[in-house]
C-alpha positions as CSV (number, residue, x, y, z in Angstrom):
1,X,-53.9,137.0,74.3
2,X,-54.0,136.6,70.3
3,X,-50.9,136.5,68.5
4,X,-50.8,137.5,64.6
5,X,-48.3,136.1,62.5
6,X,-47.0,137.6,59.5
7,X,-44.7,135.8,57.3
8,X,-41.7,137.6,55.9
9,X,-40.0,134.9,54.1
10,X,-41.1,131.5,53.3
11,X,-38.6,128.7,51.5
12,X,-39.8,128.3,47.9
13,X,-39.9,124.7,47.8
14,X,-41.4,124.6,50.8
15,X,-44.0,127.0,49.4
16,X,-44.9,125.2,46.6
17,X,-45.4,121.8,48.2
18,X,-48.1,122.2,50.2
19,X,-48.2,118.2,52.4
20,X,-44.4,119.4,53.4
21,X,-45.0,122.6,55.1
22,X,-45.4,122.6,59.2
23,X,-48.6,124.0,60.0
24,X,-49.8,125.1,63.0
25,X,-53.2,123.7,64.6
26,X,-55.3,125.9,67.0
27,X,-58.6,123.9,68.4
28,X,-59.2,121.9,65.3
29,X,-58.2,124.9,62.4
30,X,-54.5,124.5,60.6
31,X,-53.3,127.3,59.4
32,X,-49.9,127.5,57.0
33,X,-47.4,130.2,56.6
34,X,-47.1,131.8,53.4
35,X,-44.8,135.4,52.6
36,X,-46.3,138.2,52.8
37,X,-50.0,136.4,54.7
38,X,-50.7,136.7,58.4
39,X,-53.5,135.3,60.5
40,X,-54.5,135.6,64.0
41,X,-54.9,132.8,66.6
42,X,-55.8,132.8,70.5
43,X,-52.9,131.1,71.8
44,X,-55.0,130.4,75.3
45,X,-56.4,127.8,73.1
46,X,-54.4,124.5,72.5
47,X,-52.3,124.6,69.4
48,X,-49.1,122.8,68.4
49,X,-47.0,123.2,65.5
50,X,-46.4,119.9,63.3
51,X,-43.4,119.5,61.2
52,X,-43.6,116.6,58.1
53,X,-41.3,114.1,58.7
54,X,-40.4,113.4,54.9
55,X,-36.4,113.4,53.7
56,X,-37.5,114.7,50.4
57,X,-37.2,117.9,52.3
58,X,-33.6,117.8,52.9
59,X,-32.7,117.7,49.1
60,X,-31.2,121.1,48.8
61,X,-29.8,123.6,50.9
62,X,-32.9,125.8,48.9
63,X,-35.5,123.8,51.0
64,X,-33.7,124.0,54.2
65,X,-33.9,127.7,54.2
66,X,-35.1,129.1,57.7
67,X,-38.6,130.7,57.6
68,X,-39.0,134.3,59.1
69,X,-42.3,134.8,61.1
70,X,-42.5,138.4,62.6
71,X,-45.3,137.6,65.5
72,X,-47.0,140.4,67.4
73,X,-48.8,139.8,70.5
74,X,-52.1,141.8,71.0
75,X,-54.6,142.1,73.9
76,X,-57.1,139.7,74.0
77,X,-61.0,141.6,74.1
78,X,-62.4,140.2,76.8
79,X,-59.2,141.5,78.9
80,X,-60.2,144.2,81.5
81,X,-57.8,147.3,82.2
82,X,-56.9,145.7,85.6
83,X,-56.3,142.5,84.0
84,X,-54.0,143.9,81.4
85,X,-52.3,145.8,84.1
86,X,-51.6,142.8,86.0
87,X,-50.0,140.9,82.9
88,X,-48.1,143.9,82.0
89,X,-46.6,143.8,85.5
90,X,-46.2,139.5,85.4
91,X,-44.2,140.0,82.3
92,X,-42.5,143.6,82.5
93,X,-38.8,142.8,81.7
């Protein structure tokens, strides 16, 4: 499947210093969240999120601020009717 994700809300610190935001890594591209920006990514690919390990990032409650990612999961192209029918039914709730 691809999954888009569209950032709501982004700390402002966070925002402005771009070596202390996590970013997310899908085969080899990094992609970074930013409010009101959303990108696209096959998550069948490997990807991992990495988060800086820097204590200048707990120096205010501003920069601690939770992030707010709305993510929408969308059918991959290649996916055949029967194929999406069988996921559907895998992960009906």
């Amino acid at each position: 499947r691809h999954r888009l994700h569209l950032t709501l809300h982004q700390p402002s610190q966070t925002r402005q210093r771009r070596e202390h935001r996590p970013t997310l890594h899908v085969a080899g591209e990094e992609h970074c969240w930013e409010t009101g920006h959303a990108f696209v990514f096959d998550d069948s690919l490997v990807h991992s999120v990495v988060f800086p390990q820097s204590s200048s990032l707990i120096v205010n409650h501003q920069e601690c601020q939770d992030r707010v990612v709305l993510i929408v999961d969308l059918w991959h192209n290649d996916l055949s009717g029967v194929e999406r029918e069988l996921i559907t039914e895998l992960y009906s709730p």
